[in-house]
PAZAPA-4460 file (N, C-alpha, C; in steps of 0.05 Angstrom, whole numbers, plus 32768, in hexadecimal, padded with zeros to 4 digits):
% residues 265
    n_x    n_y    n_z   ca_x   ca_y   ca_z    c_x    c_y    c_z   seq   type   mol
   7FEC   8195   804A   8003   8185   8053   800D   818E   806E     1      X     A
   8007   8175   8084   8010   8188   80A4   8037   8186   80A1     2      X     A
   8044   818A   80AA   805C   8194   80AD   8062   818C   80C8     3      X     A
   807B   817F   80CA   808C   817B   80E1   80A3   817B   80EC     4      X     A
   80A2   8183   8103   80C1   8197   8108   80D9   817D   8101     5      X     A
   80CF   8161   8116   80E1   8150   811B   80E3   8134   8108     6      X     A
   80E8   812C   80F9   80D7   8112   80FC   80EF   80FC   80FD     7      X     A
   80EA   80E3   8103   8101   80CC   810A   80EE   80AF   8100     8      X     A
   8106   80A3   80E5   80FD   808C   80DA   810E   8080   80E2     9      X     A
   8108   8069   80E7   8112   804B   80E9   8111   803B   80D3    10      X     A
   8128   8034   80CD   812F   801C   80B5   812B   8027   80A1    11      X     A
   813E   8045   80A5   8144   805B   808B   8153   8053   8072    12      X     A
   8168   803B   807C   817D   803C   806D   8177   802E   804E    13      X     A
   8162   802E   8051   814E   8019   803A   8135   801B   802B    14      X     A
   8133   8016   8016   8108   800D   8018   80FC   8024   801B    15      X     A
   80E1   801B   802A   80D1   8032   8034   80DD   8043   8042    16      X     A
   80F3   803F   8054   80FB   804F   8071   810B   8063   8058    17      X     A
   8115   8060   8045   8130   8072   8038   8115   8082   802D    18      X     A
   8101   807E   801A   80F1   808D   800F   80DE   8098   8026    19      X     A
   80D5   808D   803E   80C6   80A3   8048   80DD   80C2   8052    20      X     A
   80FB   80B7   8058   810B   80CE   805F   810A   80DC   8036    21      X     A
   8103   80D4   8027   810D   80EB   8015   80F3   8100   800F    22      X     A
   80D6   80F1   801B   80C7   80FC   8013   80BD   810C   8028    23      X     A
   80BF   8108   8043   80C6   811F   8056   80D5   8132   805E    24      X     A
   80F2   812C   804B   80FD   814A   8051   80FD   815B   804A    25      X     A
   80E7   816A   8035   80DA   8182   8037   80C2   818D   8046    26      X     A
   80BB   816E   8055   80A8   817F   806A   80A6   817D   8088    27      X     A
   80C3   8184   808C   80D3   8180   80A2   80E9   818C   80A7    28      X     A
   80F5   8196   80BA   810A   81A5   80C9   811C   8190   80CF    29      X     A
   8119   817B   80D2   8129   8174   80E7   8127   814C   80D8    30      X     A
   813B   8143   80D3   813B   812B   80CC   8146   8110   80DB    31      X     A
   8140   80FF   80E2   8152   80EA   80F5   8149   80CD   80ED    32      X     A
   8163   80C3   80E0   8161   80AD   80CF   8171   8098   80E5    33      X     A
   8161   8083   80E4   8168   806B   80F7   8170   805A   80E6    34      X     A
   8187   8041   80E9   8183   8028   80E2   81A1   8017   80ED    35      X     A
   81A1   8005   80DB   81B3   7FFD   80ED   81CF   8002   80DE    36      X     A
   81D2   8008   80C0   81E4   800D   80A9   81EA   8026   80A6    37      X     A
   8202   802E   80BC   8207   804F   80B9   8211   8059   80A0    38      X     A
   8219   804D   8092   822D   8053   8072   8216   8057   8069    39      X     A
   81FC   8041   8062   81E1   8047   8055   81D2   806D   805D    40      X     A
   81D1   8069   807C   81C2   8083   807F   81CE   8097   8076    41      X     A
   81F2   809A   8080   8200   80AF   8077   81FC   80B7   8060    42      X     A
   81FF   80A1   8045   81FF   80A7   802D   81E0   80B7   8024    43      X     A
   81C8   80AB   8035   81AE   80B7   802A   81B3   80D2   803C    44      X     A
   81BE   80D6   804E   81B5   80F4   8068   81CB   8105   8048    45      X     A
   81E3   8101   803D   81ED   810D   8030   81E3   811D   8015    46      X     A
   81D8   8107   800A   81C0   8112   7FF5   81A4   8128   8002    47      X     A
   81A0   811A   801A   817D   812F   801B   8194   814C   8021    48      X     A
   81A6   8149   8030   81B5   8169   803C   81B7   817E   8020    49      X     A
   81BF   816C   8007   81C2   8174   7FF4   81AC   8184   7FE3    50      X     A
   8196   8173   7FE6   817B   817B   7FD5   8169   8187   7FEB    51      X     A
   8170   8188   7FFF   8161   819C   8017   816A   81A7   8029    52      X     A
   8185   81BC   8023   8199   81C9   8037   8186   81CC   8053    53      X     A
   816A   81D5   804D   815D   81E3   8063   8159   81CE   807B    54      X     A
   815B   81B8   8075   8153   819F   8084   816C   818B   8093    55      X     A
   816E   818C   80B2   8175   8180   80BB   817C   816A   80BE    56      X     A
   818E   8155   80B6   8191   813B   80BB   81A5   8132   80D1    57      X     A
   819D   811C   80E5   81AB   8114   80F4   81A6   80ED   80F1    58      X     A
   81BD   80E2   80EB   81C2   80C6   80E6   81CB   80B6   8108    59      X     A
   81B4   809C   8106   81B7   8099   8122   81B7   807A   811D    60      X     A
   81D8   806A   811D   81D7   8051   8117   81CB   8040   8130    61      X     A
   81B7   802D   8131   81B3   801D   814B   81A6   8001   8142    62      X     A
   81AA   7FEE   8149   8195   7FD8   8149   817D   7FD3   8153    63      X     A
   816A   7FDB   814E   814E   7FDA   815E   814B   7FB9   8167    64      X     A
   8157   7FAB   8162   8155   7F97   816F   8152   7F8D   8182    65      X     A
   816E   7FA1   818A   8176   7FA8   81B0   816C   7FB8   81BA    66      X     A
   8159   7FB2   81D9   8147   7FC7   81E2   815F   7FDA   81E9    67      X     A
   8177   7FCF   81F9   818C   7FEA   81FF   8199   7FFD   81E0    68      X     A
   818C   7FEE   81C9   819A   8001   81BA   8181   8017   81B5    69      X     A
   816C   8010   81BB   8150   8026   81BB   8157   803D   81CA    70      X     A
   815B   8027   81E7   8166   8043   81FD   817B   805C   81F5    71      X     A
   8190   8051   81E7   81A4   8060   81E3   8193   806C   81CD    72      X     A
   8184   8065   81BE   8177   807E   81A8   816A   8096   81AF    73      X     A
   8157   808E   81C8   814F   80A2   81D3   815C   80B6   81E3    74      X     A
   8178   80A3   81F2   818F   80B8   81FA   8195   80CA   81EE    75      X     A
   819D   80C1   81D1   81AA   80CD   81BD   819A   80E6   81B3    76      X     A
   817E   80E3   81B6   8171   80F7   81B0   816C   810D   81BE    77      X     A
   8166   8105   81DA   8169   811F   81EF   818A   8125   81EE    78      X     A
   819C   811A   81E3   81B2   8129   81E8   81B9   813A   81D8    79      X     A
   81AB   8139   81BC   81B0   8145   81A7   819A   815B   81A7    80      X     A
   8189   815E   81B9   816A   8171   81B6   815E   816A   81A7    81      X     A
   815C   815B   8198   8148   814C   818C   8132   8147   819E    82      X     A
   811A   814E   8187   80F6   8141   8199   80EB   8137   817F    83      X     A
   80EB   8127   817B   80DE   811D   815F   80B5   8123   8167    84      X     A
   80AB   8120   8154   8091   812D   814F   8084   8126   8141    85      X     A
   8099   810C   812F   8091   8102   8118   809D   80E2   811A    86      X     A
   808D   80D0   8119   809C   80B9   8127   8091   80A4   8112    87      X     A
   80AB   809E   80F8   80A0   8084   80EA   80AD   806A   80E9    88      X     A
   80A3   8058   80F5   80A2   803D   8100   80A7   802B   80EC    89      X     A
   80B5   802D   80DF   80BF   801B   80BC   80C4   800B   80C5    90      X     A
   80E2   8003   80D1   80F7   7FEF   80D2   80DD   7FD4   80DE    91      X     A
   80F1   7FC0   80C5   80DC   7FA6   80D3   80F2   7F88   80C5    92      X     A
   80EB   7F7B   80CD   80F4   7F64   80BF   80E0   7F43   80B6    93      X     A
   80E8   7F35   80A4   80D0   7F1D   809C   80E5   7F04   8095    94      X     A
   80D5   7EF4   80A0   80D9   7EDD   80A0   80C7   7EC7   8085    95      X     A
   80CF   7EBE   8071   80C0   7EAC   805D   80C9   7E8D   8066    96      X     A
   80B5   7E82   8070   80C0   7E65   806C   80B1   7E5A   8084    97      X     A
   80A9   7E41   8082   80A1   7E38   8098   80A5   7E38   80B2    98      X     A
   8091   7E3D   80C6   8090   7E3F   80E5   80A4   7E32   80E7    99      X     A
   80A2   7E12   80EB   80AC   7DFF   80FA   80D2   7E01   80F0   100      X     A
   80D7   7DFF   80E0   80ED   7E0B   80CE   8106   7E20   80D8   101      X     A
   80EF   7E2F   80DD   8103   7E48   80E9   8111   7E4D   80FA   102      X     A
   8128   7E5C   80F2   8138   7E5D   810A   812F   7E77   811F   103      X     A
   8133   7E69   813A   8126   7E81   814D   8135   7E97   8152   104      X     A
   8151   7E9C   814A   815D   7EB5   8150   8154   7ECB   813F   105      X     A
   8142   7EC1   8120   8137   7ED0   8110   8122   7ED2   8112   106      X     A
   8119   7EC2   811A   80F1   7EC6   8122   80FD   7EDD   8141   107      X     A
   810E   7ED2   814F   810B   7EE7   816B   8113   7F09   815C   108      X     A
   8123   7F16   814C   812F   7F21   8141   810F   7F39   8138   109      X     A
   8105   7F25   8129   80ED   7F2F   8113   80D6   7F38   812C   110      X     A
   80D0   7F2F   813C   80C0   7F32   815B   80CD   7F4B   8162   111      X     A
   80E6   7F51   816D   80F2   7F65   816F   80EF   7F7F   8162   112      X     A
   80F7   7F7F   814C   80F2   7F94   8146   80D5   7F9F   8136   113      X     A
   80C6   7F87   812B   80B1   7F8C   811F   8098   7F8F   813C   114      X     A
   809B   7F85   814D   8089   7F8C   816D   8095   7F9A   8183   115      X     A
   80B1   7F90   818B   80B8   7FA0   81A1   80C9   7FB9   819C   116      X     A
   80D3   7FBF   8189   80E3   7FD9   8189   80CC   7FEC   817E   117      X     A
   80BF   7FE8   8166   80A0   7FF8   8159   8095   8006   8181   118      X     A
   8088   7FEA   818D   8083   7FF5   81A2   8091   800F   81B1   119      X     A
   80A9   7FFB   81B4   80BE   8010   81CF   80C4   8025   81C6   120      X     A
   80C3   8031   81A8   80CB   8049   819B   80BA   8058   819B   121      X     A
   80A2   804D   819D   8084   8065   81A2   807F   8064   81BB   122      X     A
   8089   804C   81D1   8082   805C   81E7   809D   8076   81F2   123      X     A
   80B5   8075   81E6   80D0   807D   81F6   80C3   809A   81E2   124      X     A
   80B9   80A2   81D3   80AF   80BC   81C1   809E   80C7   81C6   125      X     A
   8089   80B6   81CC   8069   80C5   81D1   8064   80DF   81EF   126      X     A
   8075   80D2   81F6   8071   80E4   8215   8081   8100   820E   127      X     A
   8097   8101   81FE   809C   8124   81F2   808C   812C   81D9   128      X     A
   8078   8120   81CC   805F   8123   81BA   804D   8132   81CE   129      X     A
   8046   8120   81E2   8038   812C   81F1   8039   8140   81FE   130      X     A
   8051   8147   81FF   8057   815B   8212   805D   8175   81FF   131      X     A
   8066   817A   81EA   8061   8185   81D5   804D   818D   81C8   132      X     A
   8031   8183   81CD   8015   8185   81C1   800C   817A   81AE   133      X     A
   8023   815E   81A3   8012   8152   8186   802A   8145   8177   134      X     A
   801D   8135   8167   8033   812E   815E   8028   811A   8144   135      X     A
   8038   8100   813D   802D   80E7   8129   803C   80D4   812A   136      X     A
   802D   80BF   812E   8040   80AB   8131   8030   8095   810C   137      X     A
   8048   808E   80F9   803E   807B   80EC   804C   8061   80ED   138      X     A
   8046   804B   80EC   804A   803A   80F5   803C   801E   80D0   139      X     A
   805A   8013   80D6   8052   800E   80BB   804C   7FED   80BE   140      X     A
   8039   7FEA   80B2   8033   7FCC   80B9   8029   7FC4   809E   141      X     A
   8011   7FB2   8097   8017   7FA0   807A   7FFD   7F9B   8074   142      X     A
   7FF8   7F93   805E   7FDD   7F8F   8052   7FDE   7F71   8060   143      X     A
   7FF4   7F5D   806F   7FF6   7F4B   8071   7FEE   7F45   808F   144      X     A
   7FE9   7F5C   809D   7FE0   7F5C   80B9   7FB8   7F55   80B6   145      X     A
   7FB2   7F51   80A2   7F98   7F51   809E   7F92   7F2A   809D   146      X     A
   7FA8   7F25   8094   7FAA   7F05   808D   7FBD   7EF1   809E   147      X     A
   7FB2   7EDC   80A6   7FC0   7EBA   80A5   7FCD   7EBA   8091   148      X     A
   7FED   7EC2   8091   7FF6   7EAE   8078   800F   7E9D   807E   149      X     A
   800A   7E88   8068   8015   7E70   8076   8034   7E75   806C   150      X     A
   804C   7E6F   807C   8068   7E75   8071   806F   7E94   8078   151      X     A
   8059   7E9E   807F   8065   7EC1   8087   8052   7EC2   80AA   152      X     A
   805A   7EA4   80B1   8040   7EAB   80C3   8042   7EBE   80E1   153      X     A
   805F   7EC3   80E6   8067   7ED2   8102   8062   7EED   80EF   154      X     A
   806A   7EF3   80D5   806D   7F0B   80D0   8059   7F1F   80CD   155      X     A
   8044   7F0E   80C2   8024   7F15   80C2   8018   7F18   80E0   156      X     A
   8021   7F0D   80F3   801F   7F0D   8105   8027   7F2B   811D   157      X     A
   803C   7F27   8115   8046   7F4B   8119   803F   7F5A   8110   158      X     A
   802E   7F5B   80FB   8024   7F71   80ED   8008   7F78   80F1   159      X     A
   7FF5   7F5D   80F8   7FDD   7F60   8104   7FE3   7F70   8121   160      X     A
   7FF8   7F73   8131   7FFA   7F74   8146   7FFF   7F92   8140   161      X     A
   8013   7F9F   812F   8018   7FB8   8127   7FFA   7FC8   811F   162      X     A
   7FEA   7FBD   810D   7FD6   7FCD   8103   7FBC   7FCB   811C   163      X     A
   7FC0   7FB9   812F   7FAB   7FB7   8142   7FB8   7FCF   815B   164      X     A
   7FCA   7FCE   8162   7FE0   7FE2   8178   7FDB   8002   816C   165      X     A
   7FD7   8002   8151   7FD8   801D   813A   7FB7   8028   8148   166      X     A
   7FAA   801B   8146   7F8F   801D   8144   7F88   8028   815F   167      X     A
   7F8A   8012   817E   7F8C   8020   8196   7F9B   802F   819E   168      X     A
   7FAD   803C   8190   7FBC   8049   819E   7FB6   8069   818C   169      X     A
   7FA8   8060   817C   7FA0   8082   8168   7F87   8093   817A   170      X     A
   7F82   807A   818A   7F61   807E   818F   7F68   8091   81AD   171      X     A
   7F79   807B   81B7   7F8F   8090   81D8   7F8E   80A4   81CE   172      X     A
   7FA6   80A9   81BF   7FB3   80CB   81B6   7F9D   80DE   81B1   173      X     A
   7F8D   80D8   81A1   7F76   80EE   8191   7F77   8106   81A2   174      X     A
   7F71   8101   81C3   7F79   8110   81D3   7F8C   8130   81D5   175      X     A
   7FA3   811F   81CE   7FBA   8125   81CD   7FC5   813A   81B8   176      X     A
   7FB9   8130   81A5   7FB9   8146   8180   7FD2   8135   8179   177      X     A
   7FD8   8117   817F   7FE2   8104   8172   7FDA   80F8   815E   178      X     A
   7FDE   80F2   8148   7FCF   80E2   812F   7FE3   80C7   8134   179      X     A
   7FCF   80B8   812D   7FE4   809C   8128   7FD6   808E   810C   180      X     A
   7FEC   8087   80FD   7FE4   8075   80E2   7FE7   8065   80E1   181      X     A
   7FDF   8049   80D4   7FE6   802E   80C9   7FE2   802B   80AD   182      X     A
   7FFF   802D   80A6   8002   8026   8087   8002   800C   8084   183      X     A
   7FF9   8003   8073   7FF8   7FE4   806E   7FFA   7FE1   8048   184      X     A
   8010   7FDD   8047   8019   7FD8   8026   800F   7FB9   8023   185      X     A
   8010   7FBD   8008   800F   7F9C   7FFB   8030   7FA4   7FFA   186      X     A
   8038   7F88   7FE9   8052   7F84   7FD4   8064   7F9D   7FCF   187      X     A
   807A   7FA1   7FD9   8089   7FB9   7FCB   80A3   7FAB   7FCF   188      X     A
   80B2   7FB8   7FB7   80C3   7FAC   7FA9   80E2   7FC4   7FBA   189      X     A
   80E9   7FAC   7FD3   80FA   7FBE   7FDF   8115   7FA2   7FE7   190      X     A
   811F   7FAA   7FFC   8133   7F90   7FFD   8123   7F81   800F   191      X     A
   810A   7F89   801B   8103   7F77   802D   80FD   7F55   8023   192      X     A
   80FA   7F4B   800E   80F8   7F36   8006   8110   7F26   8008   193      X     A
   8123   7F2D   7FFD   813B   7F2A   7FF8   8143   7F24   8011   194      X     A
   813D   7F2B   8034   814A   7F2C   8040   813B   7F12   8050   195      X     A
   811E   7F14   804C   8107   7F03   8054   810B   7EEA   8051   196      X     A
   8116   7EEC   8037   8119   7EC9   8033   812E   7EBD   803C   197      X     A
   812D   7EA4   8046   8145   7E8E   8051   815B   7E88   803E   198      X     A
   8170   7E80   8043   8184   7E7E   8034   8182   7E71   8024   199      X     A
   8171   7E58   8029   817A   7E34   801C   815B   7E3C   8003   200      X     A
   814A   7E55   8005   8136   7E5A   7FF5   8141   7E65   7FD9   201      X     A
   8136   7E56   7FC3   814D   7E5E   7FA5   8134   7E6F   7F9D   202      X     A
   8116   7E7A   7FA7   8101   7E87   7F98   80FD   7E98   7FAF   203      X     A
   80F0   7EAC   7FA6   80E1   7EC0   7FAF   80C5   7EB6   7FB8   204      X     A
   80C2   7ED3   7FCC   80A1   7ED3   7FD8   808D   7ED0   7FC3   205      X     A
   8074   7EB9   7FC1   8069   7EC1   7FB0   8052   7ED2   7FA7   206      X     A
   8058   7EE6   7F9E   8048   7F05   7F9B   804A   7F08   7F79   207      X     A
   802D   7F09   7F6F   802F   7F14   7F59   8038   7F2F   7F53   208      X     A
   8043   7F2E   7F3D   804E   7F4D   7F33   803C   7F5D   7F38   209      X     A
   8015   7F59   7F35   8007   7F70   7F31   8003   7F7C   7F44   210      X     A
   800B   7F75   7F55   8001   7F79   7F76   8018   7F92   7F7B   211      X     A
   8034   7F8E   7F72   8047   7FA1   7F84   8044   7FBC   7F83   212      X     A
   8044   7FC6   7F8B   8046   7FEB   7F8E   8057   7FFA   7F8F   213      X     A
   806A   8007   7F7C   807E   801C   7F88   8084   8020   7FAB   214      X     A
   809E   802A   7FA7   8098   8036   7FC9   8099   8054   7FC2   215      X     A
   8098   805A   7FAD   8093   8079   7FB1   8078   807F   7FB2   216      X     A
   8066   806C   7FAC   8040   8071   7FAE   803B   8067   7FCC   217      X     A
   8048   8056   7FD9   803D   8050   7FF7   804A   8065   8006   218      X     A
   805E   807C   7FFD   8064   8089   8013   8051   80A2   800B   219      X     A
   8050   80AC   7FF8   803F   80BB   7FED   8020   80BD   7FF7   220      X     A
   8018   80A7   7FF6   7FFC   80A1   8007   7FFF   80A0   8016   221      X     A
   8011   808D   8026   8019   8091   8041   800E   80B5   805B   222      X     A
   801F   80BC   8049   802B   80DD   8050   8014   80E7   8051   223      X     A
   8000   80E5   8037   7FE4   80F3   8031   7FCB   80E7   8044   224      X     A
   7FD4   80D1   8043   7FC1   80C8   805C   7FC1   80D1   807F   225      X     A
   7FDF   80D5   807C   7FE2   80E3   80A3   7FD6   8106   809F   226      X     A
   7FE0   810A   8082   7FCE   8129   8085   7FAE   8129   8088   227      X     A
   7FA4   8116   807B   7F89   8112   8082   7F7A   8107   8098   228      X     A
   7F90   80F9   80B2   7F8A   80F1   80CE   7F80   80D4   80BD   229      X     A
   7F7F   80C7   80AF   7F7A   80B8   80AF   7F86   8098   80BD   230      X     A
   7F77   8087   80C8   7F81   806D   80E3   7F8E   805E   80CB   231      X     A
   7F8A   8057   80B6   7F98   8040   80AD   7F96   8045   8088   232      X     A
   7FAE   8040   8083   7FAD   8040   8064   7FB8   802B   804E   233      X     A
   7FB2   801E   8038   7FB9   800B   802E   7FBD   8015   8015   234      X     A
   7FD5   801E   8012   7FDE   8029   7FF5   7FD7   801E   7FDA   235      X     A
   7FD7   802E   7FCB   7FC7   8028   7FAE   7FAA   8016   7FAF   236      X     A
   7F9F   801D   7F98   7F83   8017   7F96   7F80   7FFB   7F96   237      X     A
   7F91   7FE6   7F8B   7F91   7FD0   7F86   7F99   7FBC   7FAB   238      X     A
   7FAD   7FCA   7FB7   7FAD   7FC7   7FCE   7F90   7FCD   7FDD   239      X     A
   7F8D   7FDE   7FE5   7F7C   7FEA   7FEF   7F56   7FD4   7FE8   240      X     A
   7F54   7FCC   7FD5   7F3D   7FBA   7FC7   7F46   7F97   7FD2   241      X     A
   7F59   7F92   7FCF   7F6D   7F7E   7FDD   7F5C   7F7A   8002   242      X     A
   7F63   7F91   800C   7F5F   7F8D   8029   7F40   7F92   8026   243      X     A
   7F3A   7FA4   8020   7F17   7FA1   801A   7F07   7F87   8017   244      X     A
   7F10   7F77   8002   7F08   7F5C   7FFD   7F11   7F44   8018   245      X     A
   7F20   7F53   801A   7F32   7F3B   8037   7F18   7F3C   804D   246      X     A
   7F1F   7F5F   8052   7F0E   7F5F   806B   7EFA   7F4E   8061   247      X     A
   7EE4   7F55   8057   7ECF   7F44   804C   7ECF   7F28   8051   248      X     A
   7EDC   7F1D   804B   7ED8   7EFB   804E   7EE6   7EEF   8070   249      X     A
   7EC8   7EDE   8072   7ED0   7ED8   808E   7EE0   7EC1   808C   250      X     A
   7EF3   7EBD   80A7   7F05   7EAA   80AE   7F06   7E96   8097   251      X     A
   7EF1   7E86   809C   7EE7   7E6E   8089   7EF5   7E6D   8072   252      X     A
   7EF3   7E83   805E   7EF8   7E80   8045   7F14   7E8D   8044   253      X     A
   7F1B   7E98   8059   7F43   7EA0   805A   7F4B   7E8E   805E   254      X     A
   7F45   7E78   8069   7F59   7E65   8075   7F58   7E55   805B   255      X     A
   7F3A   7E52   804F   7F40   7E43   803A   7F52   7E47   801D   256      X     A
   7F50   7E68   801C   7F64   7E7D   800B   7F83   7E74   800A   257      X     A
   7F90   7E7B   8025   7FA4   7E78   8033   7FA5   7E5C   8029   258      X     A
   7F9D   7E49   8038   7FA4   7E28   802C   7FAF   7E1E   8014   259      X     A
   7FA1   7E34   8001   7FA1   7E2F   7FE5   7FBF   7E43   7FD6   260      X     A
   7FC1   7E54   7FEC   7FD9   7E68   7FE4   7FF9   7E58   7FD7   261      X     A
   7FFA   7E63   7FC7   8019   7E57   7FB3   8026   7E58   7FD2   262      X     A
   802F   7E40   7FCE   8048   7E43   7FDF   806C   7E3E   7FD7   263      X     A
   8083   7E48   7FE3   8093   7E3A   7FD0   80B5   7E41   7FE8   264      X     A
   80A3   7E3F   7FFE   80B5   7E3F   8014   80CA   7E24   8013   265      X     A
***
């Protein structure tokens, strides 16, 4: 298990981002929870202080939405001595419902932070990784960056863009004694659905039950996979056989897949 002095999640206050902060702070010094719900972080930084006196927490409310609220993150960090070392790329947002449909302040929103803050947070970090001698960047993207799917189609879209960015940019660092990961979950049962769907929508995404995964097994693998340097990981076995079969079939028979996909946007 490698160990890290610093590490800094985005879109802590929730989901994966709350469970990768609980399952990192014993192997870590130093904790820095992002999001945009300071009552949320406070309440989780209060609990880990509790069950890990030894471990540092610092709560840093901002909107990654706003590139000036990035800036001020990074201010905030050289002001505080903070060098994070450990850099996980959670915070994201999804859109369910048809392209044409959508409203663009939420498609621009979901672009934002699921492409341009992921970006601007690994580049405003990497250069004190580097300068430090190493570091990890994970970066969380989707079993859904592998697929066209119709009704999630910007969001799949960001995520192809996340696990493809994951990939060239692991290959840069190697150099460096940077690791970079791409987690890519199926289905987990977090508020992101709940938040995904449009108002005037009375159903949910449609995902069979067998498919979902804890988020305590995607961070768990997660974690086990950056100890092993490994480029990309698709939690649980049933995930993981999922993208296997995907990769496999060319265009042709996805689009015809996809076509056929429940829809209920």
């Amino acid at each position: 298990m490698i160990s890290h002095a610093c590490a800094l999640i985005t879109g802590a206050s929730a989901g994966l981002g709350e469970e990768f902060a609980r399952q990192l702070a014993p192997r870590v010094m130093q904790l820095v929870l992002v999001a945009r719900r300071a009552d949320r972080l406070e309440k989780l930084a209060a609990g880990i202080r509790a069950e890990f006196p030894d471990t540092a927490v610092t709560v840093i409310d901002a909107d990654l939405a706003e590139a000036a609220e990035r800036t001020r993150l990074a201010e905030s960090l050289h002001a505080q001595g903070l060098a994070p070392d450990l850099l996980v790329n959670n915070a994201g947002l999804g859109d369910y419902g048809e392209f044409a449909t959508a409203e663009w302040p939420r498609l621009e929103a979901m672009l934002r932070v699921n492409v341009e803050a992921l970006t601007h947070l690994t580049h405003l970090l990497l250069p004190g990784m580097r300068r430090n001698g190493g570091g990890a960047v994970i970066n969380l993207s989707s079993l859904a960056s592998l697929l066209p799917i119709p009704d999630f189609a910007v969001y799949a879209a960001t995520k192809a863009y996340v696990t493809s960015f994951s990939e060239a940019l692991r290959i840069e660092l190697r150099e460096h004694g940077i690791r970079v990961l791409a987690v890519c979950p199926g289905p987990v049962r977090t508020e992101f659905g709940n938040v995904a769907r449009r108002q005037e929508s009375l159903t949910g995404i449609p995902t069979s039950a067998f498919f979902y995964v804890p988020r305590q097994q995607v961070v768990a693998e997660s974690l086990a996979a950056l100890d092993r340097d490994r480029a990309r990981v698709f939690p649980a076995f049933k995930t993981a056989a999922a993208a296997m079969v995907i990769s496999a079939l060319p265009i042709v028979l996805l689009r015809l897949v996809m076509a056929r996909r429940p829809r209920r946007a």
